[in-house]
C-alpha positions, 0 to 999 in steps of 0.5 A: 500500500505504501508503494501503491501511494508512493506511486500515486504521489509520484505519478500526481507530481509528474502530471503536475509537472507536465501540465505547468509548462502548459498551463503558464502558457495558456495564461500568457497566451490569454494576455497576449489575446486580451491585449489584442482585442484592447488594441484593435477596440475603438476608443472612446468618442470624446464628447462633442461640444458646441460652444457659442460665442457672443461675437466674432472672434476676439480677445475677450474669447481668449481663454476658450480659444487658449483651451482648445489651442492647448488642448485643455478641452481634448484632455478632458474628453471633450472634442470642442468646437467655438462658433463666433457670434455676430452682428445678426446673432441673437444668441440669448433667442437661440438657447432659448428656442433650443438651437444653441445648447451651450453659449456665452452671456454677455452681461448678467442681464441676459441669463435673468431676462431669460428666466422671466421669459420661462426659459431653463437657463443655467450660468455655470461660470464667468469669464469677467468679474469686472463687466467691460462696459465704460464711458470715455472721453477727449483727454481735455475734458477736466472729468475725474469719474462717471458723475462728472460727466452729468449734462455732457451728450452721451453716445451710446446704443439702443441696447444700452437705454435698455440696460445700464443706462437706467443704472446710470440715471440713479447713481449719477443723475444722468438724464434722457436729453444727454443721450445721443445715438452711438451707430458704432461709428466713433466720428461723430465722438470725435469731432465733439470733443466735450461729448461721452462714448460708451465702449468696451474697455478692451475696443472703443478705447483702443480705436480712439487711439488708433484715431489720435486720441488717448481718451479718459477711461471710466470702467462701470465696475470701478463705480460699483457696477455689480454685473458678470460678463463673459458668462457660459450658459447652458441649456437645464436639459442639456445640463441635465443629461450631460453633467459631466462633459459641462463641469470638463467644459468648465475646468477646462476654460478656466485654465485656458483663462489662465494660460492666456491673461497670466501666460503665452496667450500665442496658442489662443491668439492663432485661433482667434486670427484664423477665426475672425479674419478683421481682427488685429495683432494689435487690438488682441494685445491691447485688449489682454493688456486691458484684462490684465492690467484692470484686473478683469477676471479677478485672481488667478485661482479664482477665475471663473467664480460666481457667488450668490450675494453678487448674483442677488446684489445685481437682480436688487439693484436691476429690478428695483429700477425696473430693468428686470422682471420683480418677483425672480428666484434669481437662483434658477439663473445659475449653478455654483456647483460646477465650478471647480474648488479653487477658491470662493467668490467674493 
């Protein structure tokens, strides 16, 4: 019995033995097939992404231009495209008609009017913390601030009457008999040296001096204008469906913004050139240098942060002039919560 066993081990061992080299085989025969079929498998698609701009291709786009340059949108997953806006575009019709999912809000007023025309749309980051929007005038004109260009005639456009103007009236006493028509021509600013211009402070200043004139510049925002500016907004059902691509979307802006106001905004720039054939070398650089310099996107590591106090100082002061629709949840404008956790807004 004890040989009979002693066989049996022996036997059990050769077995072994002879089915190990086999066995070692077939598990790496069956790594090799697995790495096979990983390769040969198609990847994953990157999300498509539509994202509309308020205008043509400029400077105050830079950072979602800087983004796709980089890359930034691609290491996300998210395979962008940036379509520019213009002059017959009315973006804030088209997302609310369901044609645009995801697109910029040039002012704070935008994404409120759309919630009082019923509309489930979501700002869920902002470019500017400062709004761009100034008053310039001649260099000779003895003005200090905004309030002292009360009784001067005003430039400014139809859109404007029905936006900031009523603000102006209020904080500085502005009356209607100043207003003049702005047909986004400068001449007639030009020739009236004791007139007032509205302007973007990243446009209208730099072409005033390609014509001559370095004007005095007031910035809104410095005086206590609370308004965002640069805003994404995108469509609650969209939102909805794909949260995930929106918050890559988010973060991946965000850090083109601040590659291209606090680094080499050369990658970005390229895109904008190729995109908006009237712009210049020249009115991008005085444009970023204008972001920069005024502080228009707030910190580095807050860029893009949005808070409920501003949000609320704003509908406060625009529906208690009448600008806005009373009786909003100003709330349903926007989301905070896919904004990355880089810092808290002021």
């Amino acid at each position: 019995m004890k040989g009979a066993g002693a066989r049996r081990n022996s036997t059990k061992a050769i077995e072994l033995s002879l089915k190990a080299p086999i066995v070692g085989s077939m598990k790496r025969f069956l790594v090799f097939l697995s790495l096979i079929l990983t390769a040969a498998a198609p990847a994953a698609a990157d999300t498509a992404i539509s994202f509309a701009t308020d205008w043509k291709a400029q400077a105050e786009h830079g950072g979602f231009y800087e983004a796709l340059a980089k890359g930034y949108y691609k290491a996300e997953g998210l395979d962008v495209r940036i379509r520019p806006g213009g002059p017959q575009t009315d973006l804030p019709r088209l997302m609310a008609a369901g044609a645009i999912n995801i697109g910029m809000a040039s002012n704070s007023f935008q994404p409120i009017n759309l919630l009082a025309a019923g509309a489930d749309v979501k700002v869920v980051m902002t470019s500017f913390q400062k709004d761009p929007q100034v008053l310039m005038v001649h260099p000779e004109v003895p003005a200090k601030s905004l309030s002292d260009l009360k009784g001067m005639p005003i430039f400014i456009s139809d859109s404007a009457i029905a936006t900031f103007w009523p603000w102006l009236q209020t904080k500085f006493g502005y009356d209607n008999r100043q207003i003049r028509k702005y047909s986004y021509s400068l001449a007639p600013w030009l020739v009236n040296k004791n007139s007032v211009q509205e302007g973007y402070l990243s446009s209208e200043p730099y072409s005033a001096e390609k014509a001559g004139v370095k004007p005095k510049v007031f910035l809104f925002a410095d005086a206590g204008y609370p308004g965002y500016a640069g805003m994404v907004m995108v469509r609650g059902e969209y939102l909805q469906a794909h949260e995930a691509a929106v918050r890559a979307f988010v973060k991946a802006s965000i850090h083109g913004w601040q590659d291209y106001i606090w680094g080499d905004p050369s990658a970005g720039n390229a895109l904008i050139l190729k995109d908006n054939p009237e712009m210049t070398p020249g009115l991008i650089a005085y444009a970023r240098k204008a972001m920069l310099e005024n502080a228009m996107l707030g910190d580095r590591d807050k860029v893009g942060v949005m808070s409920d106090a501003r949000w609320q100082r704003f509908y406060s002061e625009m529906s208690g002039l009448g600008i806005v629709a009373k009786g909003l949840d100003v709330k349903k404008a926007y989301r905070l919560d896919l904004l990355p956790q880089n810092g808290k807004a002021d």
